[in-house]
C-alpha positions as a printed Julia matrix, in Angstrom:
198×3 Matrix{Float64}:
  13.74   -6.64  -19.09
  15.27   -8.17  -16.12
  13.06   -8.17  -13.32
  13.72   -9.13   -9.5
  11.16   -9.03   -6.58
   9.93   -5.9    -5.27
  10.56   -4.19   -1.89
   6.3    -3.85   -0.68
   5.54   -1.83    2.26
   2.16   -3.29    3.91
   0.23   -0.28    5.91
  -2.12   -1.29    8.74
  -4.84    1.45    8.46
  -6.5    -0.11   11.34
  -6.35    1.19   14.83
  -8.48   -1.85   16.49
  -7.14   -4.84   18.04
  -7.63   -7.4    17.27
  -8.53   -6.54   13.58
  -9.66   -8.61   10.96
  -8.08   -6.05    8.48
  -4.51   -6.91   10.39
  -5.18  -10.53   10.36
  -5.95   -9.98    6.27
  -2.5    -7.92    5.76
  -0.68  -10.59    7.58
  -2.03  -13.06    5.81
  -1.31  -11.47    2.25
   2.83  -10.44    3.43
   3.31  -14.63    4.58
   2.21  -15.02    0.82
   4.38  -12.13   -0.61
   7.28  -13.38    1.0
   6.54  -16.68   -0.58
   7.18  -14.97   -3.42
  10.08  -13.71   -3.03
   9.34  -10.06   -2.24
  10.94   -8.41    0.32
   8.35   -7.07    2.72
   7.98   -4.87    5.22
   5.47   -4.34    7.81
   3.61   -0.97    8.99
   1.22   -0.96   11.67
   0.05    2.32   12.13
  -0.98    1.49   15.82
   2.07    0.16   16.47
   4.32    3.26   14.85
   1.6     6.36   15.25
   2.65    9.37   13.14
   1.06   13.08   14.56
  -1.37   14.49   12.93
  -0.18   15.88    9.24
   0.93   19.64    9.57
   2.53   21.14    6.89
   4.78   23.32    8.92
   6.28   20.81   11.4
   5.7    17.21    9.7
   8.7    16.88    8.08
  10.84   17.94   11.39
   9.16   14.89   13.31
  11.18   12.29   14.24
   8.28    9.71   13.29
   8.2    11.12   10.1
  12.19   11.01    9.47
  12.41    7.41   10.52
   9.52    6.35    8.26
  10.8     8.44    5.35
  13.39    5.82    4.0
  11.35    3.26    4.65
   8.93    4.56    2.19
  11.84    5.7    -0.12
  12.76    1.97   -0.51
   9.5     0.67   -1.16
   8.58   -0.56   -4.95
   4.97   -1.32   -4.15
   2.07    0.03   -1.25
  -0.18   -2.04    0.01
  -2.86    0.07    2.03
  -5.3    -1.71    4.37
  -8.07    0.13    6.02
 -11.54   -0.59    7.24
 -14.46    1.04    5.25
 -15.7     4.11    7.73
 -18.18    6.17    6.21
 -17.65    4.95    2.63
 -13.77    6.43    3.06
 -10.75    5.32    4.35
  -9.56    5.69    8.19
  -8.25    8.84    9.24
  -4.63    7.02   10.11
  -3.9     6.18    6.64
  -4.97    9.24    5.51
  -2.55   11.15    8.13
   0.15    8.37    6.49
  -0.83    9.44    3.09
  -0.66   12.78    3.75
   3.19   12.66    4.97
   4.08   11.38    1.35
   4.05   13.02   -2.26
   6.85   12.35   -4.82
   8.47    9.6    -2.72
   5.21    7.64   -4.43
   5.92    8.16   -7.97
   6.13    5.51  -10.31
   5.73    2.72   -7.66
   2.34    0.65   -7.18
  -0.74    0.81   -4.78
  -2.94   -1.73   -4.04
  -6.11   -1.44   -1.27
  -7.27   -3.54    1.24
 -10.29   -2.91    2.17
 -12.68   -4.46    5.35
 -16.24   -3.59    4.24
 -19.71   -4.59    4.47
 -20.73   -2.95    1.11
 -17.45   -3.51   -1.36
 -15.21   -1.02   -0.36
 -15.82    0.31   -3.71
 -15.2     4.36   -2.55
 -12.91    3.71   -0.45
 -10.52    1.74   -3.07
 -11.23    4.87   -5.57
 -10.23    7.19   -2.6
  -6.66    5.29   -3.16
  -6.51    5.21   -6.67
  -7.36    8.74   -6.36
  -4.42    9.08   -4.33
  -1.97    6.97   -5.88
  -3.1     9.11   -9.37
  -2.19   12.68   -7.32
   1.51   11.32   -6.9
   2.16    9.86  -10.19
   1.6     6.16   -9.13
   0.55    3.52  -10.67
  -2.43    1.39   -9.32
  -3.83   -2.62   -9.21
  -6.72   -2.13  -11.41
  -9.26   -4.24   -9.33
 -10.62   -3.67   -5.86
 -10.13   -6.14   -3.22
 -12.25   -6.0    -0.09
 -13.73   -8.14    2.34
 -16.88   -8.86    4.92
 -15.9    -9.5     8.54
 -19.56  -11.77    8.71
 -18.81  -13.92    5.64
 -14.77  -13.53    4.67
 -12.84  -13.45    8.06
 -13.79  -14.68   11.05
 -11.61  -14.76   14.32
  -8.76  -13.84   12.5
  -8.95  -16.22   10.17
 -10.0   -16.28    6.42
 -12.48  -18.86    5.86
 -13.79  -17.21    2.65
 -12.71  -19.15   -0.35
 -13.51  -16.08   -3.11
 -11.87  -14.19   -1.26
  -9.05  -15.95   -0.04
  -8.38  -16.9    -4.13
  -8.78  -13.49   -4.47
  -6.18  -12.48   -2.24
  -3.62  -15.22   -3.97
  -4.44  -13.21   -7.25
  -3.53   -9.98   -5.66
  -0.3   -11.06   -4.01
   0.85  -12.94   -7.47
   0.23   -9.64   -9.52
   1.75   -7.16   -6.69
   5.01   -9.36   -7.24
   4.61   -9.9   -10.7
   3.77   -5.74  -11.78
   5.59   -4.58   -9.05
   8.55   -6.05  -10.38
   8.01   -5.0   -13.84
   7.27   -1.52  -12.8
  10.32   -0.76  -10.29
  12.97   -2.42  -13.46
  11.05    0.32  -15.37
  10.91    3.04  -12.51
  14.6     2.2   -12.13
  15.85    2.91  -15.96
  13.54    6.23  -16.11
  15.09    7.41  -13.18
  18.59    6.72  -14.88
  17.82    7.74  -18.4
  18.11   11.17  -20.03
  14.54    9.86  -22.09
  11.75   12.28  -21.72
   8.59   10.98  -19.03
   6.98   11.86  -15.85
   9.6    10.56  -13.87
  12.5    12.87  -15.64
  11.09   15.56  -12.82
  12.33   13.28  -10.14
  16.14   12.57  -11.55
  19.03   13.44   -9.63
  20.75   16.64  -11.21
């Protein structure tokens, strides 16, 4: 199967500035691009969505404009600071926007905590497993006292870390969109039959 790059949306969950989880994302789409991956950048402070309601979301401008934007993206990459053991509410509110646009594309967390990030990364999965995505099978957080300091990543687990995740997001990515891409095409049965065009 003939693979080529993936389209990756990064999501800023953070609404602090500075913030060491923006610093991190940057940091990881510089590498992506590297790559070869077309990436885009969302920074949910910078492009606020109103608060999810059912009955007017999907009338919103804010929520229009973003829509193709997540359309065209192969692979999510969802950064967040650890608040309470879940993630922040403004990913959540993006999350919330989103169902079957999700399907059969990849997720991948982000995570700023002092104590692993661990729930917060299962939130995602959790999320990513609701809309029929697929999901990095490893958790990647950092420490603001030991992995990132003024902006900078001076961890060296967690930077190599970091490399890992970017390599694999372009690598799997890849593999899965080529894959997501013939499904959608194909008359075979599969979960993503529901979402071919009639």
């Amino acid at each position: 199967m003939s693979t080529r790059p993936p389209q990756v949306l990064v999501v800023v969950g953070s609404l602090q500035r500075p913030s060491s989880t923006r610093a991190v994302l940057e940091s990881l789409t510089k590498q992506l691009r590297t790559l070869g991956c077309e990436v885009h950048f969302l920074d949910l402070l910078e492009v606020p969505l109103p608060l999810f309601n059912p009955s007017t979301a999907y009338a919103e401008p804010s929520y229009l404009e973003l829509r193709e934007r997540v359309e065209q993206a192969d692979v999510f990459v969802l950064g967040t600071p650890d608040y309470h053991g879940c993630m922040s509410g403004a990913l959540k509110n993006f999350l919330d926007h989103f169902w079957h646009e999700f399907a059969g594309k990849l997720f991948a967390s982000v995570v700023a905590s002092s104590d692993k990030g661990l729930t917060v990364s299962d939130q995602i999965r959790t999320v990513a497993r609701q809309c029929y995505a697929w999901s990095i099978p490893y958790a990647v957080a950092f420490s603001e006292k030991t992995d990132v300091q003024e902006g900078q990543i001076v961890g060296d687990v967690f930077r190599e870390r970091l490399c890992m995740l970017g390599q694999d997001l372009c690598t799997y990515g890849g593999v899965l969109a080529a894959q997501r891409r013939l499904d959608l095409a194909g008359t075979e049965p599969g979960f993503l039959a529901r979402y071919r065009s009639p």
